[in-house]
C-alpha positions as CSV (number, residue, x, y, z in Angstrom):
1,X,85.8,41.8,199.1
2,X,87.4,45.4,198.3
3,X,86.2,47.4,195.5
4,X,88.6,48.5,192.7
5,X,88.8,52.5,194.5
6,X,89.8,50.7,197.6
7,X,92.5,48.5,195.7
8,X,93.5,51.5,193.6
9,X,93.8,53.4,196.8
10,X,95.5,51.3,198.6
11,X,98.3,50.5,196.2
12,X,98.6,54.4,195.4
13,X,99.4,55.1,199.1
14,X,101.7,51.9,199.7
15,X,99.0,50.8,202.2
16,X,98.8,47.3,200.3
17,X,102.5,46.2,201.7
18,X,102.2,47.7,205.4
19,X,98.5,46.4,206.0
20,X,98.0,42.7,207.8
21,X,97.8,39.3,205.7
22,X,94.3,39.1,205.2
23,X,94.0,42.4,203.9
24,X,97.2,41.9,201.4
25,X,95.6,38.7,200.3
26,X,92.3,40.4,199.6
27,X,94.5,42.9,197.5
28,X,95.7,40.3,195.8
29,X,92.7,38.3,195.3
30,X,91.2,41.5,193.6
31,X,94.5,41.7,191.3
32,X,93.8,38.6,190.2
33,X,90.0,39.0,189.4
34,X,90.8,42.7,187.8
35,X,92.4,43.8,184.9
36,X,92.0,47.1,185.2
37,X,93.6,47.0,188.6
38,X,96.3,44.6,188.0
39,X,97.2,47.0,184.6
40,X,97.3,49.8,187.4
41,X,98.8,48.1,189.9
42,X,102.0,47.1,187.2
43,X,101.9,50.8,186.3
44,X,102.4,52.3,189.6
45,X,105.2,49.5,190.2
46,X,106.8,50.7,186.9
47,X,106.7,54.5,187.7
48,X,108.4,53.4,191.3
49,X,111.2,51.6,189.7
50,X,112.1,54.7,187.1
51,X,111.7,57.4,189.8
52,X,114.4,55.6,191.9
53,X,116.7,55.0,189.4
54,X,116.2,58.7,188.7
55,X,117.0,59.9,191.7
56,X,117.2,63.3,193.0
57,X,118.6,64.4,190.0
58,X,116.7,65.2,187.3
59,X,117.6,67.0,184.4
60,X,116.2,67.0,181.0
61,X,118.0,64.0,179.5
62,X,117.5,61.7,182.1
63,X,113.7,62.9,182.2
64,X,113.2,62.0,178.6
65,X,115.3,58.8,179.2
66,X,113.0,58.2,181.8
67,X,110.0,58.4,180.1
68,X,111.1,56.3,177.2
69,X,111.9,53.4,179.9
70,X,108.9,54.0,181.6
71,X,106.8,53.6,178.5
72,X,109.1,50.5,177.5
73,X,108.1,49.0,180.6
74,X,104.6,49.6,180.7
75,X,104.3,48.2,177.0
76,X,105.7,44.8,178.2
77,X,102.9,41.6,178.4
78,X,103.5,39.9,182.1
């Protein structure tokens, strides 16, 4: 079973969607025992979705837009 550094590395770096099924269901086994990592996990996801609809661009407006959506989204319950 991984460890919560190697599930919050893992996710950090992407590897969680490129590595093989058994090691994505591990991931996901862990997500499912761990708060703290399924709280990062939907944290990183959120900060992924805001910095693509971001763009290159990024000027102060949209930056403070940003982090208002980004803190919207992370206050959501699943």
């Amino acid at each position: 079973m991984l460890n919560c550094s190697q599930v919050a590395r893992s996710i950090a770096s992407d590897e969680y969607r490129t590595g093989g099924l058994l090691y994505r269901m591990s991931i996901r086994l862990h997500l499912a025992m761990c708060r703290q990592c399924s709280r990062y996990f939907r944290q990183i996801r959120a900060l992924g979705s805001v910095l693509r609809e971001v763009g290159d661009e990024f000027p102060i407006s949209q930056a403070l837009a940003a982090r208002d959506r980004l803190l919207a989204r992370l206050s959501r319950k699943p």
